[in-house]
Structures are given as structure tokens and as C-alpha cells.
C-alpha positions in Angstrom: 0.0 0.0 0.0 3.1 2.2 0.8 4.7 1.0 -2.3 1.5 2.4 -4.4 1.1 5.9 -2.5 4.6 6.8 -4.0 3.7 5.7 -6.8 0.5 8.0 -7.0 2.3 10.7 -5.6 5.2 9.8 -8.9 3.0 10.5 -11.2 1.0 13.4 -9.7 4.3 15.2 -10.0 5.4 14.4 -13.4 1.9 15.6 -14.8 1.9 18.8 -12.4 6.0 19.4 -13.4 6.5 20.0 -17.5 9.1 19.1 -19.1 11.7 21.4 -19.3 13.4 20.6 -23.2 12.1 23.3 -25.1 13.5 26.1 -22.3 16.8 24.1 -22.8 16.3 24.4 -26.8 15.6 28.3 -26.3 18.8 29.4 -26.7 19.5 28.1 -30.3 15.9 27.9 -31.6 15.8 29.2 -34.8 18.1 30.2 -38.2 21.2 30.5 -38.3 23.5 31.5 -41.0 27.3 30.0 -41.9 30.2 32.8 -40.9 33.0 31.1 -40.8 34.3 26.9 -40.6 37.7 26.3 -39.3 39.6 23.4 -38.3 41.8 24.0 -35.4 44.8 21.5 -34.2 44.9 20.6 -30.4 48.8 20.9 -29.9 50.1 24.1 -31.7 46.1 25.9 -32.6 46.2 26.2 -35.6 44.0 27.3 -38.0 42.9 26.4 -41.1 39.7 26.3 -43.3 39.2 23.2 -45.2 36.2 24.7 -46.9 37.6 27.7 -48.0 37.1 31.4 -46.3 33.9 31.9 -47.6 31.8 28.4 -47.3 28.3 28.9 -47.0 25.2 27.1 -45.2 22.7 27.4 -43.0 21.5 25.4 -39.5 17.9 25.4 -38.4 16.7 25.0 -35.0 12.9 24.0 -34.9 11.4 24.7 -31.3 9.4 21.0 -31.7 12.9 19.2 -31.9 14.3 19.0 -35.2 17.4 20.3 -37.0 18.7 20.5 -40.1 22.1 21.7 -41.6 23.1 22.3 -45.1 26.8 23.9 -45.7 28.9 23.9 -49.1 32.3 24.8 -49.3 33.9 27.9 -51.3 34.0 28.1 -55.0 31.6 25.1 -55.9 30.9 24.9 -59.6 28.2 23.0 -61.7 29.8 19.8 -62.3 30.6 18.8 -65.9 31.8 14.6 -65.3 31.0 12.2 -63.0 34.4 12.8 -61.5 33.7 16.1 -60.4 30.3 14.8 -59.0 31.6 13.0 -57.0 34.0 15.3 -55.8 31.0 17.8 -54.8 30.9 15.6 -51.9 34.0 16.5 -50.2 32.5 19.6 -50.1 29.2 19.2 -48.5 27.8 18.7 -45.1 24.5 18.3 -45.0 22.0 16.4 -42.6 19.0 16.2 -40.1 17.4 14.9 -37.1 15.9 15.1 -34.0 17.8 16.8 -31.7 17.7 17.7 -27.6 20.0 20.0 -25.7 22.2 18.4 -22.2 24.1 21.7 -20.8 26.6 23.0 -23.4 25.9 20.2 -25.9 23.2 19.6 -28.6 22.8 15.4 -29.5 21.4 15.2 -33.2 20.0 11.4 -33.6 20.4 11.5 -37.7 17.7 10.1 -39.9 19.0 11.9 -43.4 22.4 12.8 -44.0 24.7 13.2 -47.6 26.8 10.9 -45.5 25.1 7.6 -45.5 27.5 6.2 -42.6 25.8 9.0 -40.4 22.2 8.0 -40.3 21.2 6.1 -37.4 24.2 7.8 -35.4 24.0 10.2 -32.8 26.3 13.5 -33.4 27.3 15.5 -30.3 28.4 19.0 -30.9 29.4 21.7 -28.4 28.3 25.7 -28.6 28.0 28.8 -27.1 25.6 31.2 -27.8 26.9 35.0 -27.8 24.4 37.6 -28.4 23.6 36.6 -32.3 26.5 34.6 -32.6 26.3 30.6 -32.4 29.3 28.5 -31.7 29.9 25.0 -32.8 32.5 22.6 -31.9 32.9 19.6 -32.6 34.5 16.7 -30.6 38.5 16.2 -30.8 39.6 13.6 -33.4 42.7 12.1 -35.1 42.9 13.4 -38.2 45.2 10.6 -41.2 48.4 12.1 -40.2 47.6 11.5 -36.4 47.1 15.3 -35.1 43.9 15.6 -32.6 41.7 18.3 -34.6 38.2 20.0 -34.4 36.3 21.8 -36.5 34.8 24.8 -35.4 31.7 26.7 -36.8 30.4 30.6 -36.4 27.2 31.3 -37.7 25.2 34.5 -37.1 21.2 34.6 -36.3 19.6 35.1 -39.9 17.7 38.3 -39.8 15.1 38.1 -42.3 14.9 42.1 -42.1 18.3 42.0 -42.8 18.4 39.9 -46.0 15.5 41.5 -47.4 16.9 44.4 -47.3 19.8 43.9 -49.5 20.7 47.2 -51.5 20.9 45.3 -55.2 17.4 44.2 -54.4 15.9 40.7 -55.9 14.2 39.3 -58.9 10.7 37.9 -58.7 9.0 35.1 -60.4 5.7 33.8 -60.3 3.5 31.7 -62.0 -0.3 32.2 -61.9 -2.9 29.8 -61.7 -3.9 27.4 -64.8 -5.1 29.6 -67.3 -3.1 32.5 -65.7 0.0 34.2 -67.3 3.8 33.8 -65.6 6.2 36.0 -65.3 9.2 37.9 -63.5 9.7 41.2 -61.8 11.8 43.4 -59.8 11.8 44.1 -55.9 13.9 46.9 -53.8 13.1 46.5 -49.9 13.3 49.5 -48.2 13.2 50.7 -44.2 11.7 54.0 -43.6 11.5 54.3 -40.3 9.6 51.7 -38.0 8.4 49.8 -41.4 9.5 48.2 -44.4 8.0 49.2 -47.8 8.7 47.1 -51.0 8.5 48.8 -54.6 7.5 46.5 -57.0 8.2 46.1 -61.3 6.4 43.8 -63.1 6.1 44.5 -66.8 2.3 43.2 -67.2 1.1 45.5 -64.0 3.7 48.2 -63.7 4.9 49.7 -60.9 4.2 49.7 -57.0 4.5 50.2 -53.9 3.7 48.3 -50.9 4.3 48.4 -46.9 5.6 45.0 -45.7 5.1 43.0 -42.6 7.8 40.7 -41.2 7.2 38.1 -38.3 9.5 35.6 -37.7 10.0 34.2 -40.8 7.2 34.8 -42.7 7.0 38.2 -44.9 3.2 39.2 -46.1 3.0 42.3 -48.4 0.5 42.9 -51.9 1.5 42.5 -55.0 0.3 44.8 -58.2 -2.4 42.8 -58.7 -2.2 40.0 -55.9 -3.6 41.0 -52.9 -1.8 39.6 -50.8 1.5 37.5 -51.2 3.0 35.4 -48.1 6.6 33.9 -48.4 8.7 31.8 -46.2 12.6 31.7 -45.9 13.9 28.6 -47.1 17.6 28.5 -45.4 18.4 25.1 -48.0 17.5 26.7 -51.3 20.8 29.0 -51.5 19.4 30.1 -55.3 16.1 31.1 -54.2 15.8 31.9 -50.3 12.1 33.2 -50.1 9.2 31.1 -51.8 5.8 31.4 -51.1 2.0 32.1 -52.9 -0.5 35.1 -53.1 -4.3 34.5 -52.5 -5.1 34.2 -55.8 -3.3 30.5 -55.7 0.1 32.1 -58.1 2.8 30.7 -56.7 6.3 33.0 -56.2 9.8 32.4 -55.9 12.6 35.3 -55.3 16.2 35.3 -55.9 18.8 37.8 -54.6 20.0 39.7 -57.6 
């Protein structure tokens, strides 16, 4: 009888107490965008950047418990042979999973991954979170010639103001509904003041301009003739970031000019 009042009292608790994950997720919830990879040697520290100086990628942080990373090193080209196929992958990280937070480490259990030897694997990483600035480490590891190395990733909180706001401005295309014309256009984002306005050029409607609203990630402004338009950032699509569709069922996609 004893025996079961504990338990009662057990499970009282763990229904009154909830779980405390997603505060431990806070901290890195979220997009984050590729600054800088390095890979540092444990005796002397050195540096050096096996993906070049200006790799790029993004990591993703979803608040229910996934993560996803995509990176790609410096100077990439469209390949031409299956030799340089193949070679793309010596460039490339990319995979996802669920993930949880213990302390100063997040555990990714990978279910995709480029690297096939990966999936089913858990992958610890250290970090440290710095105002907008996420730190990754990984674990210490013998590289062929038998120096203990890490790599080490910077990557900055994606502001989707931020991006948008890029002074050469983007290119628009859209494609209406069946029985509805396609087509491209011109966007400049612009801040005046506490907004964000958006002047639009599309050659079948003209020219116009509209106020924007950004939450999160999501961006909702009118088109010419769409009423409204919502897009998404998409941190995987490096060619074209922000995809979304107006009310009207066109469909839009938007590439940094």
C-alpha cells in the first residue's frame, strides 16, 4: 500500500512538473547563417579552413525538436563529369534529425544525412551562444596524419529584415494559376523608419509600392495585382531563399539579384 502511494504521488508530480526541453532548446531555436568553418589542431592551434574562407550554409533549429544543416564549401561549380560529382561531396555537409540539448551540448539522432555512414548515429556538438552569434564545436579527433583536430563553426542569427533588405534588391518570379499568365519582376526592400515598404516592377502590372510586414520568418506584403503575397525563408534553397504564394493560388519564388 506504501509502495503504491509513492507511486501516486510519482506520477502526480510528473503531470503537475513540464518538461523542461524546449527552455533548454531556447537558446538556439531558430536560423542561423554559416560565418566562418575552421579546423583547429589541439597541440600548436592552428588554424585552417578546409572549406575555403567563404563556405556557406545554414542550421535550423525548430522549437518541436528538429534540426537540419546544409553547408557547401567555397568556390563550388556546376559539375561537368561524374568525377567532379563526385568530388562535390568533399564539399558538403548536410544532414537532419531530431535533436535535444544536455548543458553546453546539442545530440542530433540523424535520420538523413549526404553521409550515409551517419544516419542512425548520434552526433554531439558543443556551442556557445553569444548575443547573435552561435558557436559549434565539434569533438577532438585524429585526423590521417595522427594530429587531434576540431572543426569549429560561427554562424550569425539570420535576420530576415536583414536579408530583405539587400541594396541590389531581388528578382521575382511567379506563375499564376492554370489559365493564368507567368512572369518575373523586380523588388527593392526599403526601411523608412519603424516599417519596411517594397517597390514592385512587373512588366504586365507596372509599378508599386507596398508596406511590408515581417514576423518571424514569414514576410506578407501585396503584390500589383495579388492582394496579398505570403513567403517563407527557405535557409536550404541557396538560389532562391524566399518562396511562397499570393491569394489568388500564383505561386512565387525570389532570388537575390
Amino acid at each position: 500500500m506504501n509502495k503504491f502511494k509513492w507511486l501516486v504521488i510519482v506520477v502526480l508530480f510528473l503531470i503537475a512538473v513540464p518538461p523542461c526541453f524546449a527552455d533548454d532548446r531556447a537558446p538556439i531555436v531558430g536560423i542561423w547563417r554559416l560565418v566562418s568553418l575552421e579546423r583547429e589542431y589541439q597541440a600548436t592551434g592552428e588554424r585552417e579552413y578546409p572549406m575555403g574562407k567563404t563556405p556557406t550554409g545554414y542550421i535550423l533549429f525548430l522549437p518541436e525538436g528538429r534540426m537540419a544543416v546544409v553547408i557547401t564549401g567555397e568556390g563550388r561549380k556546376a559539375p561537368t563529369t561524374d568525377q567532379e560529382r563526385a568530388g562535390l561531396f568533399n564539399s558538403l555537409v548536410a544532414y537532419t534529425g531530431r535533436y535535444r540539448v544536455d548543458g553546453d551540448k546539442w545530440i542530433t539522432t540523424v535520420d538523413v544525412s549526404a553521409n550515409p555512414a551517419w544516419v542512425g548515429t548520434e552526433q554531439t556538438r558543443s556551442f556557445r551562444v553569444s548575443g547573435d552569434r552561435l558557436q559549434e564545436m565539434t569533438a577532438w579527433a585524429a585526423r590521417p596524419d595522427n594530429r587531434m583536430a576540431r572543426a569549429i563553426l560561427t554562424y550569425e542569427r539570420a535576420n530576415i529584415k536583414a536579408m530583405l533588405l539587400r541594396p541590389s534588391g531581388w528578382s521575382g518570379y511567379w506563375k499564376g494559376c492554370i489559365g493564368m499568365p507567368s512572369g518575373e519582376s523586380e523588388l527593392m526592400f526599403e526601411a523608412r523608419e519603424e516599417k519596411v515598404v517594397v517597390k514592385i516592377h512587373s512588366p504586365p502590372f507596372g509599378r508599386c509600392e507596398r508596406d511590408v510586414t515581417i514576423t518571424s520568418d514569414v514576410v506578407k506584403f501585396s503584390g500589383c495585382r495579388d492582394p496579398e503575397i505570403t513567403i517563407l525563408f527557405d535557409p536550404n534553397d541557396h538560389d532562391y531563399p524566399f518562396k511562397g504564394k499570393g491569394v489568388n493560388c500564383a505561386e512565387y519564388k525570389f532570388k537575390a539579384k
